[in-house]
PLY file of the C-alpha trace (Angstrom):
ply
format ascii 1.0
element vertex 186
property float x
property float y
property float z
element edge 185
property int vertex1
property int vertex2
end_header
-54.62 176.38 -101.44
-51.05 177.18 -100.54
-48.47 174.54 -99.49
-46.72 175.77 -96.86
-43.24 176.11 -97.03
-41.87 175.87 -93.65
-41.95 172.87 -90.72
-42.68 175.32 -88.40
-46.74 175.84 -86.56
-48.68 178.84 -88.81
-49.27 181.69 -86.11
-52.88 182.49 -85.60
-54.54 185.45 -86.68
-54.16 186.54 -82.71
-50.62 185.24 -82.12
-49.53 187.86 -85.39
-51.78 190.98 -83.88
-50.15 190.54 -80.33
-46.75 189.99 -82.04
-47.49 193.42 -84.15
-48.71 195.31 -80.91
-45.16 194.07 -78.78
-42.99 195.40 -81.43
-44.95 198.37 -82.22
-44.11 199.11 -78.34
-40.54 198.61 -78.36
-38.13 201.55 -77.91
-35.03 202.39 -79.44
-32.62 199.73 -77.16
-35.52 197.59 -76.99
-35.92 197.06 -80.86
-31.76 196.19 -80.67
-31.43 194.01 -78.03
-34.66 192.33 -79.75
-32.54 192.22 -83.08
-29.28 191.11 -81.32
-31.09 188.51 -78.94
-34.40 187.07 -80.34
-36.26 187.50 -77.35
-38.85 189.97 -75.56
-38.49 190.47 -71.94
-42.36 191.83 -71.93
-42.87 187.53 -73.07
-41.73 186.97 -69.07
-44.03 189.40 -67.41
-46.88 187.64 -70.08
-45.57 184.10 -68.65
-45.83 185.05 -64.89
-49.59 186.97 -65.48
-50.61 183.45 -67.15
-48.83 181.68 -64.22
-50.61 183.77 -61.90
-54.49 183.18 -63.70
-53.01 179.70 -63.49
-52.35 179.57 -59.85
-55.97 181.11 -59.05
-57.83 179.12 -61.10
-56.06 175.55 -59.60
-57.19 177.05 -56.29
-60.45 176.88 -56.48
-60.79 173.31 -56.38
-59.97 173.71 -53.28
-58.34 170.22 -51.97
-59.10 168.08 -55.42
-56.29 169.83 -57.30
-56.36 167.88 -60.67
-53.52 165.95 -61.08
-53.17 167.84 -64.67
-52.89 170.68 -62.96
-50.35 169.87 -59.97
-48.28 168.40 -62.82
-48.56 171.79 -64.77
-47.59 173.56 -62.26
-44.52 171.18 -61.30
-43.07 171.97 -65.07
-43.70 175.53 -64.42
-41.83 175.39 -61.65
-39.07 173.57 -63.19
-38.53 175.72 -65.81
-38.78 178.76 -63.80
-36.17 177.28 -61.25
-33.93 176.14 -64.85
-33.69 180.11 -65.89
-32.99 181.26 -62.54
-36.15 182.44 -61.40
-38.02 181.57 -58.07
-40.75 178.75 -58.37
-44.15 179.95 -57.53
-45.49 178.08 -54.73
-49.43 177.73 -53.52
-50.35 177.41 -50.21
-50.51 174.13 -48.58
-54.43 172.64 -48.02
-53.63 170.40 -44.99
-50.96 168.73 -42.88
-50.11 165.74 -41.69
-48.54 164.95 -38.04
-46.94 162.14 -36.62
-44.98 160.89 -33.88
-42.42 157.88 -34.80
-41.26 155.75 -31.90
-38.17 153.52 -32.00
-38.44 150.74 -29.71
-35.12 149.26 -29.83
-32.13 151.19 -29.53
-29.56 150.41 -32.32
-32.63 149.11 -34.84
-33.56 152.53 -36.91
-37.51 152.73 -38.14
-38.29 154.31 -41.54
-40.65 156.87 -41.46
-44.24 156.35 -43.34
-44.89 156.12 -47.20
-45.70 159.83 -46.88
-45.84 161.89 -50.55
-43.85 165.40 -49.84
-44.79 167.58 -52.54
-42.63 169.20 -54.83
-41.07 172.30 -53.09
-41.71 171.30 -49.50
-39.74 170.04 -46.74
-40.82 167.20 -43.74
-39.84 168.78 -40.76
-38.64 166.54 -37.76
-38.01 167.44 -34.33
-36.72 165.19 -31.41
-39.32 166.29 -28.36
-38.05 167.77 -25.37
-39.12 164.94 -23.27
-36.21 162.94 -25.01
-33.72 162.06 -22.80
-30.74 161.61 -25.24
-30.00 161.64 -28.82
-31.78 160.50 -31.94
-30.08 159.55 -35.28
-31.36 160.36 -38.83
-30.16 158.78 -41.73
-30.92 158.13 -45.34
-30.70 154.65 -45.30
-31.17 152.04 -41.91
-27.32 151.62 -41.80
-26.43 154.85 -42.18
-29.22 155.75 -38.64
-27.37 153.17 -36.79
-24.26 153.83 -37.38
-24.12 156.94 -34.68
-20.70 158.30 -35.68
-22.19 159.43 -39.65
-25.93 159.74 -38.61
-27.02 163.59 -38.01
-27.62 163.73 -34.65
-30.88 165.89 -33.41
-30.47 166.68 -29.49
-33.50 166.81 -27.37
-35.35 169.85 -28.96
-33.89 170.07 -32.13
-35.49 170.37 -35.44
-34.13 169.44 -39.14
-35.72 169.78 -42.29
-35.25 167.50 -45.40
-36.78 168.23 -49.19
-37.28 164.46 -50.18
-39.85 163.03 -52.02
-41.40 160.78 -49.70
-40.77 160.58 -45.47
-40.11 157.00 -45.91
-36.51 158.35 -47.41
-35.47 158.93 -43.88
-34.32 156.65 -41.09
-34.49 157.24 -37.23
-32.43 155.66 -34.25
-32.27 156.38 -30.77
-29.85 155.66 -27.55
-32.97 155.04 -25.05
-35.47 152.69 -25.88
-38.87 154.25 -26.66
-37.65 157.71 -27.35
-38.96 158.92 -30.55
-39.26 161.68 -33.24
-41.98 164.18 -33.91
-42.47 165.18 -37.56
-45.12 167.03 -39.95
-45.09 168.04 -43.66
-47.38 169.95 -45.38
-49.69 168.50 -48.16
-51.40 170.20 -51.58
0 1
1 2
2 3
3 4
4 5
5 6
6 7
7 8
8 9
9 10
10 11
11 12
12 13
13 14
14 15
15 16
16 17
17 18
18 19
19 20
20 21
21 22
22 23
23 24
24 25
25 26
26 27
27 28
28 29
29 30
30 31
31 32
32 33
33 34
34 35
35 36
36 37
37 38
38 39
39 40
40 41
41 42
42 43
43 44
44 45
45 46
46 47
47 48
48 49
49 50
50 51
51 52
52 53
53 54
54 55
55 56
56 57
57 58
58 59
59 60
60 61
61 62
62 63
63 64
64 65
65 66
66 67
67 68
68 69
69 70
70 71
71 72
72 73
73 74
74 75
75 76
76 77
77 78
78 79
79 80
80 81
81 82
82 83
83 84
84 85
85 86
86 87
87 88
88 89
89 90
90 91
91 92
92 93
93 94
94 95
95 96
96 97
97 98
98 99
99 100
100 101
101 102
102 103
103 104
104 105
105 106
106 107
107 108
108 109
109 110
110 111
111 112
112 113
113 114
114 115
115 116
116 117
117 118
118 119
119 120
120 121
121 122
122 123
123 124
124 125
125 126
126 127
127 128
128 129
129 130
130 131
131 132
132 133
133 134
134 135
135 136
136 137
137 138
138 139
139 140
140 141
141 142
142 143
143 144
144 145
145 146
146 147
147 148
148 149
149 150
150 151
151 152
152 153
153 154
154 155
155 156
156 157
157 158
158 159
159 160
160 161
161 162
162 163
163 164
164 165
165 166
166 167
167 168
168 169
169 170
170 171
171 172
172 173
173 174
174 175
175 176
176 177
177 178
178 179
179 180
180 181
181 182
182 183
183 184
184 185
């Protein structure tokens, strides 16, 4: 038996014929730019048909998505979004709603522990039944101190992509008064 040579993985009998059948397709500029750059575009439109096969099989577990597969998908994303592509994104299987109140004006509640998956946003909205403003902030201090806290009028929506709703801190000016929100869930 041989000793192999070289530190890098043996290709399979497969990996060689599919390597064989992408060059034997290349054109003229294709062959060069494969000489000059090492790499295949037709590899990319392989990567998003596998990402795709991917996407469709993870769906059909309907709302037990393993966690080996959101996690797959998370990387795929990443790397996607590191090459300057646009992450592929599955629909969401539920929601969840909630309405915050703050009782005390000048002492800012944290929103729930709630998980915001990768690639969504927590959307929060002061109702129109508000009377005056509400503060968000990133940290307690930063809610109740009204002159650097974004201020949401009665009405008014934001958005945040954070990890978890319990990133964000509310205030009010009127006791009571409180904040609508809702983020999608995989």
């Amino acid at each position: 038996m041989p000793i192999p040579t070289s530190k890098e993985p043996q290709k399979t009998a497969e990996e060689l014929v599919y390597e064989a059948y992408l060059s034997s397709k290349l054109n003229l500029v294709e062959r060069g730019t494969a000489k000059i750059s090492g790499l295949d575009e037709r590899i990319d439109f392989t990567n998003l048909m596998l990402l795709k096969i991917f996407v469709a099989l993870s769906s059909t577990y309907e709302n037990n998505t393993p966690q080996w597969a959101q996690e797959l998908l998370t990387a795929i994303n990443g790397l996607t979004t590191s090459l300057g592509g646009s992450p592929t994104s599955t629909n969401a299987n539920s929601i969840i709603t909630h309405r915050t109140k703050v009782n005390i004006p000048g002492q800012a509640i944290q929103l729930p522990n709630v998980p915001v998956p990768n690639g969504y946003s927590i959307a929060i909205k002061s109702p129109t039944d508000n009377t005056d403003y509400v503060y968000i902030g990133g940290t307690k201090s930063d809610a109740e101190d009204h002159n650097s806290a974004y201020i949401l009028s009665p009405g008014e929506v934001i958005s945040y992509q954070v990890a978890n709703g319990n990133a964000i801190w509310v205030d009010v000016e009127i006791a009571d008064e409180c904040v609508n929100w809702t983020v999608e869930q995989r």
